[in-house]
N, C-alpha and C positions, 0 to 999 in steps of 0.2 A: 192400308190405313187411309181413312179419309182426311179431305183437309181439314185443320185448325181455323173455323172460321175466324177466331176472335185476333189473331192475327192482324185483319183489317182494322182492327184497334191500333194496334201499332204501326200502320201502317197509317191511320190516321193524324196519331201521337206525331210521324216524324214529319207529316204536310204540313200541320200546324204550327211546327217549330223552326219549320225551312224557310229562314228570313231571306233565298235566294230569289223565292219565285214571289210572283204578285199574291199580293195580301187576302184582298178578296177570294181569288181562283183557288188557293191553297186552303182557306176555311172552309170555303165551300163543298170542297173536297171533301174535307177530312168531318164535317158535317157527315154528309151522306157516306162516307166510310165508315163513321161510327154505326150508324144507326144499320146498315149492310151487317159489323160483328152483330148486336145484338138480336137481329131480326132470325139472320141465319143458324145462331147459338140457339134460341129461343126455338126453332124448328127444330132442333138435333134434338134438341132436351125431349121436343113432344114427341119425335119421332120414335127415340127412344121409350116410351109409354107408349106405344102402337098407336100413335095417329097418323095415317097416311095423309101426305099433300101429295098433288095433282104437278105441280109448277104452272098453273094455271094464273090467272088471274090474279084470283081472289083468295090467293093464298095467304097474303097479308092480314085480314081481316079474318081468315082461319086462324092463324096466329094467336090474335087478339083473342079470339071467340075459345079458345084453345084453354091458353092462358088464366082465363077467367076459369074455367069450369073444371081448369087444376085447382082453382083456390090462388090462384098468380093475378088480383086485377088489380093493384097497386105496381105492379112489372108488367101489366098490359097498359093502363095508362101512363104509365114511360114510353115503352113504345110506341104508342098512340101520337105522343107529342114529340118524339124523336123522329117520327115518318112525317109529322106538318112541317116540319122542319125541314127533312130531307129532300120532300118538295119544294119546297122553297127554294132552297140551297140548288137544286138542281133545274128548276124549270121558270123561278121569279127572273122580269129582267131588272125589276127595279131594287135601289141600293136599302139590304136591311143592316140588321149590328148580327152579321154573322157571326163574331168573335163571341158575345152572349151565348148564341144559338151554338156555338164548339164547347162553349166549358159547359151548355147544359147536356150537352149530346156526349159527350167525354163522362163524364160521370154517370150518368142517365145508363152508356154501352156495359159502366163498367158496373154497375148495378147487379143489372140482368146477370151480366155474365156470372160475378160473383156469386151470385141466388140459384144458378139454376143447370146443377150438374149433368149433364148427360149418362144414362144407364149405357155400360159397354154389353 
């Protein structure tokens, strides 16, 4: 059985609610953990309709290019803005409203996912 990407949903869910650890470090997190379920769900789903990725690169922007030509460019522009984010989140040094960027990435993950079943 492969894994459950969308897991790092939840897994995002419990960084953002863990008042233990630093505020920032923990949105940021769960920032880029969301947009990781949806990305990676989004690749199952295509993969499952026989679109081979590489783990290349530019597999991200496969994704996108993907998505779209399902007829998914409404869930590729979520992802779209859910990856400027995750850059962000993950490479900006300077201070943004992460917490904005979690409830849009939180919903945004949970989107996708709901949209876009995977064929077994």
């Amino acid at each position: 059985m492969s894994f459950d990407w969308t897991h790092f949903l939840d897994v995002a869910r419990d960084l953002a609610d863990n008042s233990d650890l630093d505020t920032e470090a923990r949105l940021r997190s769960a920032v880029s953990r969301a947009y990781y379920a949806a990305f990676n769900h989004a690749r199952t789903y295509l993969t499952s309709r026989g679109v081979t990725f590489f783990r290349e690169f530019g597999d991200h922007e496969r994704v996108l290019e993907q998505l779209r030509s399902h007829g998914h460019t409404d869930l590729a522009d979520e992802l779209y803005r859910m990856r400027r984010w995750r850059n962000r989140a993950d490479y900006d040094t300077g201070h943004s409203d992460f917490r904005l960027m979690w409830i849009g990435s939180n919903a945004g993950a949970q989107a996708i996912i709901d949209s876009l079943t995977p064929s077994d």
